[in-house]
N, C-alpha and C positions, 0 to 999 in steps of 0.2 A: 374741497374735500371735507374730512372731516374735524377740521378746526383744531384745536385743543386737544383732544384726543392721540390727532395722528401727530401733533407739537410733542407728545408725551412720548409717542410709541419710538420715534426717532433717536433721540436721546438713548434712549432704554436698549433698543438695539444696538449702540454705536457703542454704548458702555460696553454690553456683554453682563455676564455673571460675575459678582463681588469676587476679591479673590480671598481663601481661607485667611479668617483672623480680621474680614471685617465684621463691623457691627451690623450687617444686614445679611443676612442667611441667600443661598441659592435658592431656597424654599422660597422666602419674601420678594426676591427678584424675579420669579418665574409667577407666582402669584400677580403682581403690579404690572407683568408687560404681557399676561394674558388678558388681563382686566382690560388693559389700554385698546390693545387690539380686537375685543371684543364693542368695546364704546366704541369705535374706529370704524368698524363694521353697520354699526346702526345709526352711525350719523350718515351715513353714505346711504345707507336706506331710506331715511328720512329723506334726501335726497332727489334719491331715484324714484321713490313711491308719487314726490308732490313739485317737481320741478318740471317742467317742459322741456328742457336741454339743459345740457353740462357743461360746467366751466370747472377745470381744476388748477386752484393754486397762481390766477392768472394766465391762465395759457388762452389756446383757444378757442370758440365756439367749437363744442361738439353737438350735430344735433340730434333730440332723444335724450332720453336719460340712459343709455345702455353702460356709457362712463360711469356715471355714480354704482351701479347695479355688479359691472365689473370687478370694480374697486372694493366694493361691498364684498364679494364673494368670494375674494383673496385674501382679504382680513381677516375673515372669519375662518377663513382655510389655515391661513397663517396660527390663529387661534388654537385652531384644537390639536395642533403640531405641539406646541408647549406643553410640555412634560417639568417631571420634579416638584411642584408646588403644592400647597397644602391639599390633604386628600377632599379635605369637605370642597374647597375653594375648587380644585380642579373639574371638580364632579358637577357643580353649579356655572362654571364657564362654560364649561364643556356642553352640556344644555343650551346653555344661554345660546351659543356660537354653532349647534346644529340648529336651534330653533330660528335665529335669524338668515343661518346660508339658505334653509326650506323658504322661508320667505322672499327670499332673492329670487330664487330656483324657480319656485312658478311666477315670479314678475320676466325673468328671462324663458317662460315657456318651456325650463326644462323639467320636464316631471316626474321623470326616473330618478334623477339627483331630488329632486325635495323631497318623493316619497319616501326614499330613503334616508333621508336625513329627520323628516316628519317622525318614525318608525323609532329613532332612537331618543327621541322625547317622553317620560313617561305625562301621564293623561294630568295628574296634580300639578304639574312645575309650572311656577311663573317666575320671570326676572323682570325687575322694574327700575324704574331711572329715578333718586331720590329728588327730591325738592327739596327746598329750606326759605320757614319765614325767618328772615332777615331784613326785611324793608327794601328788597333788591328786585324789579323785574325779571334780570336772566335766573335769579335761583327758587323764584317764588313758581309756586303750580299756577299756569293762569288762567288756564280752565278754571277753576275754581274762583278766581280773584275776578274775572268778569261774571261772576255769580252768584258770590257770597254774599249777597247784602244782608246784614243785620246777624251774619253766622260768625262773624270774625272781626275783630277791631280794625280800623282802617281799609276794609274792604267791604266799598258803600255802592260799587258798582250793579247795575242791573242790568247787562248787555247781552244777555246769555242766556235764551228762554227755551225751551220744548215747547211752546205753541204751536199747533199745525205743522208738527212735524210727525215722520209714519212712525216713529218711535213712540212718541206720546199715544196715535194708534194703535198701535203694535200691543205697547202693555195695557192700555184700558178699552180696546174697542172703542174707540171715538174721537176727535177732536173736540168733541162740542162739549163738554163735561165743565162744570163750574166748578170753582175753585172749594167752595163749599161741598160737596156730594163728589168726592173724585170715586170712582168705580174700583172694586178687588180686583186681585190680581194675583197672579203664582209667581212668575220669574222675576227675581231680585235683582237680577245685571242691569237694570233700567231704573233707578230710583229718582224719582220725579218728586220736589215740593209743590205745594200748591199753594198761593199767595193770591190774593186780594192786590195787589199791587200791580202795576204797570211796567213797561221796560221804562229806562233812561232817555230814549230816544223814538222819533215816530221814524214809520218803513215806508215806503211807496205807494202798498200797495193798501195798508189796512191804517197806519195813525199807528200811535200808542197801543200795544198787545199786551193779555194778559203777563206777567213775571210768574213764568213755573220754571224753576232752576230743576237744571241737574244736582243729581246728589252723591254721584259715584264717588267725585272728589269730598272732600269735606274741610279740608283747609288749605290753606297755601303752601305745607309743607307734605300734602299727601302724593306720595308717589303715580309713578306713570308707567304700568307696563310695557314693555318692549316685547316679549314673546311670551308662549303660554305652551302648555301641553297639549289645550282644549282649541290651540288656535289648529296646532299640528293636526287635529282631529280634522277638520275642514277642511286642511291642505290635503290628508287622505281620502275625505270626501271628494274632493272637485274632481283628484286625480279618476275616480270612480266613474262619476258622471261622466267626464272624458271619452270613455270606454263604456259609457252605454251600459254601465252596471247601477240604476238604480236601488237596489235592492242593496248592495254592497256601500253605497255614498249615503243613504238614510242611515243605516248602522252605525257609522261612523261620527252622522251628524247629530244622531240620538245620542251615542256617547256623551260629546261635547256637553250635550243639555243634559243629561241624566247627572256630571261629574257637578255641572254649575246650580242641578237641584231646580231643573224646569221639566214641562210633562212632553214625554215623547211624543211626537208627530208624526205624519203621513204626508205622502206624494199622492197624487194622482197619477202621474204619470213623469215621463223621463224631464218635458218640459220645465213640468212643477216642480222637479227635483229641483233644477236649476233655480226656480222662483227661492225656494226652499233655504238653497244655499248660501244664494246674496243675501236671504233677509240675513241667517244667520250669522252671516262673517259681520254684518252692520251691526248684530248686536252683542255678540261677542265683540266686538272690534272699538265699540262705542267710546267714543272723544278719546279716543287713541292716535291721533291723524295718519290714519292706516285707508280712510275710505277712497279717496282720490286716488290714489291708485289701483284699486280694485276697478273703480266703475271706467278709468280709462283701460286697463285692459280687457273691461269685457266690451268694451264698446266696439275696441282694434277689431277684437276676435270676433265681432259680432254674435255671441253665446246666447245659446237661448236660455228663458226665464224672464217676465216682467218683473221691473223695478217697483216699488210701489208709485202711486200716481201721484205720492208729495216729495217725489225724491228727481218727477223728471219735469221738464220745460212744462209748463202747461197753466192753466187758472185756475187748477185746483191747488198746485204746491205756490201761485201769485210768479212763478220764475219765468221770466220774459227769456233768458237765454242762460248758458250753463258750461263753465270752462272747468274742463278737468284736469288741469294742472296749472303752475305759477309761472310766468314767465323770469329769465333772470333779469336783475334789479336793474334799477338806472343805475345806482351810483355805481356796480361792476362795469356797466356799459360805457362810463363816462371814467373808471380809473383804469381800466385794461386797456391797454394799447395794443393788445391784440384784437380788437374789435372796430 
């Protein structure tokens, strides 16, 4: 489940509310076990978006991620039930806890419930999960740290390139572009270094590849969005496509990029809508580990729209084969004696 969080949220329930004439306010108490059960929420999404099947707490195989999903969409329920806690605080959960159930919502195909929940996001809001340099892997951003080299003391890693990927695409028109002469570009959600330098390591497919680090992170301590306004915009989008409303789903996904300060776009058609869509959720969505679960549910669903041609199996992206989700661990396998 969700680890540490739902460790927190137990506790906090089983107390109840301080009684008058503690040092801790029913304000402070409704605050801390909203917060808990909204973290509760998106570790179960984490989950459900990049696991194969479910294990909670020990118990036993369930298969599919529809457990972590479930779970996810109860907590977050549980969430915006919480009342009494500070106005700013409640009003930023409260956010937080529709923008993540909308996220559940179209992982469980439901699209009435996420559009409606998408609806009460405004289009600015983001909530993000802090980091902390401390010399610590679980508190450090690692995104960043298998990427920072020469940008941060002690992080000398290079394992973490934008070579030949559709996103290095995507913003410059090209993969082929030298590190010297990188090409303009308008949309800032994509910020790419360019270095002279090589990875850490050779690939299978190519040896040693350029080092163009992501730049979205920039230290170890820089946060990780969990939900967006601009994400709910796309969740309004797909619902759109859905229903065969191109016209209604470009609006929406124009939004998104006109709020994040890129140039609106065009469909051709209902297909390309859908092309249109995925690109966008990948790049709004960008090393947020949000994308595995997209491309397995559109695979399920069979949805129209081409992927880009470096995101599927083929010799132009070098990918010999392509699993869209994790399987659970050995060592669960090997300490669960329900398995």
């Amino acid at each position: 489940g969700g680890g540490a969080a739902e460790e927190t949220v137990r506790p906090l329930e089983a107390m109840g509310p301080p009684p008058l004439g503690s040092s801790q306010t029913a304000a402070q108490y409704a605050d801390l076990l909203k917060q808990a059960l909204v973290y509760a929420g998106f570790s179960n999404r984490v989950l459900g978006e990049n696991m194969c099947d479910c294990v909670i707490d020990g118990g036993a195989l369930q298969a599919g991620p529809a457990g972590y999903l479930q779970r996810a969409e109860s907590l977050f329920t549980k969430a915006l039930a919480v009342t009494g806690g500070t106005a700013a605080t409640m009003t930023q959960l409260n956010n937080a806890a529709y923008g993540g159930r909308a996220s559940v919502r179209v992982l469980a195909g439901d699209w009435a419930g996420a559009t409606a929940d998408a609806q009460q996001v405004p289009i600015g809001f983001a909530y993000t999960l802090p980091y902390y340099n401390i010399g610590e892997d679980a508190q450090r951003n690692r995104i960043f740290y298998s990427s920072g080299n020469s940008r941060e003391s002690g992080s000398a890693y290079r394992a973490h390139t934008q070579w030949n990927t559709w996103h290095l695409q995507y913003k410059y028109g090209t993969t082929t572009l030298t590190a010297t002469t990188p090409a303009a570009t308008a949309d800032t959600r994509i910020p790419i270094v360019f270095t002279t330098l090589v990875g850490d390591a050779a690939i299978d497919c190519c040896g040693r590849v350029p080092f163009w680090p992501q730049a979205k992170f920039t230290s170890s301590a820089a946060p990780i969005r969990l939900t967006s306004g601009r994400e709910m915009q796309l969740v309004r989008a797909e619902e759109r496509l859905i229903a065969n409303d191109m016209g209604g789903a470009m609006g929406f996904i124009n939004a998104a990029r006109a709020n994040a300060g890129a140039e609106n776009i065009t469909a051709a058609d209902i297909t390309d809508g859908w092309r249109l869509l995925k690109r966008e959720r990948g790049i709004e969505l960008w090393l947020e580990a949000r994308r595995l679960g997209d491309l397995r549910r559109w695979s399920v669903g069979s949805t129209p729209g081409a992927l880009d041609p470096l995101e599927m199996v083929g010799a132009t992206s070098h990918l010999a084969e392509q699993d869209l989700c994790f399987p659970v661990s050995r060592s669960e396998r090997d300490a669960n004696p329900n398995f």
